[in-house]
C-alpha positions as CSV (number, residue, x, y, z in Angstrom):
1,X,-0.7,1.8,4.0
2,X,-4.3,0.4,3.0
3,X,-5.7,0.3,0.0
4,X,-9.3,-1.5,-0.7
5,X,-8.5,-1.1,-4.5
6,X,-7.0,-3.9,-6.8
7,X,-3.5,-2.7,-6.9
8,X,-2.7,-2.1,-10.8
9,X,-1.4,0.5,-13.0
10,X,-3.3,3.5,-12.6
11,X,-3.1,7.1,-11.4
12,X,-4.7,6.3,-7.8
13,X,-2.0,3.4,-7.7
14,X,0.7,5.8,-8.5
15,X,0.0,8.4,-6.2
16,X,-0.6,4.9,-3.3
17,X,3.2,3.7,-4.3
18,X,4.6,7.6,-4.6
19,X,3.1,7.8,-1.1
20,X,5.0,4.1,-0.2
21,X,8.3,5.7,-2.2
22,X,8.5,9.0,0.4
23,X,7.9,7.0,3.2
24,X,10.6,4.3,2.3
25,X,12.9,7.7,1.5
26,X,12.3,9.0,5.1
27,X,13.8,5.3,6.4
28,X,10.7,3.4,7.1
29,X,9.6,-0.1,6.1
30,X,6.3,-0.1,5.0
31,X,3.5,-2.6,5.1
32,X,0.7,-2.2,2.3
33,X,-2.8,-3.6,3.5
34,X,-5.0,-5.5,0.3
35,X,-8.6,-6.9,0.7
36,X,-9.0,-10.6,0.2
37,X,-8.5,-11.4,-3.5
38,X,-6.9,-8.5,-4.3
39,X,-4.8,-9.0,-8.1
40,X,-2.0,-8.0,-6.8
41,X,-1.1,-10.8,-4.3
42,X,2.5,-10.6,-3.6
43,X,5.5,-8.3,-3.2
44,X,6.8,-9.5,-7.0
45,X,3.4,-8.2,-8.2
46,X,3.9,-4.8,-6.3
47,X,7.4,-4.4,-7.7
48,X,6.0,-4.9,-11.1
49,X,2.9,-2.6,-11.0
50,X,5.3,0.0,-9.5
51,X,8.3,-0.4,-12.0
52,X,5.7,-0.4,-14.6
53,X,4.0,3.2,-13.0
54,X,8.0,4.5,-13.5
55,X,8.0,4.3,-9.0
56,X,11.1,3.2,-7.6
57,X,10.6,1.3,-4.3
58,X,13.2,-0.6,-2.6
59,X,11.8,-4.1,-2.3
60,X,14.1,-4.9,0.8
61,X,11.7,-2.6,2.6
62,X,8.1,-3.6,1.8
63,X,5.7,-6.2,2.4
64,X,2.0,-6.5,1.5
65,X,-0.3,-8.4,4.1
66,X,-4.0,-9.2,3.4
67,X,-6.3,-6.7,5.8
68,X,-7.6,-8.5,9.0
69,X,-8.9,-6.9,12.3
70,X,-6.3,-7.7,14.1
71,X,-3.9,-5.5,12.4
72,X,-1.4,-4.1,15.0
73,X,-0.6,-0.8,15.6
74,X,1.5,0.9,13.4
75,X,3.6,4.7,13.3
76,X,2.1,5.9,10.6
77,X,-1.2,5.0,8.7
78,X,-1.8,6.0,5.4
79,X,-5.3,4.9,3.8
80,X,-6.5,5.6,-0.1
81,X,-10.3,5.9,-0.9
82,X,-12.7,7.2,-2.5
83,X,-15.1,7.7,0.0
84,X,-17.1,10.5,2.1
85,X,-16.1,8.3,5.3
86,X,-13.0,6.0,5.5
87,X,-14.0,2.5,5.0
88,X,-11.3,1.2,8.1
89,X,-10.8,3.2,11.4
90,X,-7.6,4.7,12.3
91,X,-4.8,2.8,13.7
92,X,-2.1,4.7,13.8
């Protein structure tokens, strides 16, 4: 999952981590992508921000990993914007 958003409470954060939620329900781990500098910086932060959006992720299977180019292929790719044309190409 990428997000180039600052990861705090709000509804495009819930709907991210609701996303995160189904695919943890359907047995995946997930790894959420952040931009450099992004407020939430670790997986505590994410538990927090989600707990605090009333979404229930299992912390066992999540990890958040600053964005880099040489981000390797993945089964699934799941990317929230706000834009006419995704910011990142598709990788899955």
């Amino acid at each position: 999952v990428f997000t180039p958003y600052h990861i705090t409470p709000g509804g495009g954060e819930k709907y991210l981590l609701s996303a995160v939620e189904a695919m943890q329900s359907m047995g995946y781990f997930v790894t959420i992508y952040v931009r450099p500098f992004n407020r939430c910086s670790s997986v505590a932060d994410l538990m927090q921000t989600a707990s605090f959006l009333r979404v229930t992720l299992d912390q066992s299977k999540v990890s958040l990993q600053i964005w880099t180019d040489d981000v390797p292929r993945v089964h699934v790719f799941f990317v929230l914007g706000n834009e006419k044309h995704p910011q990142v190409a598709p990788i899955g």
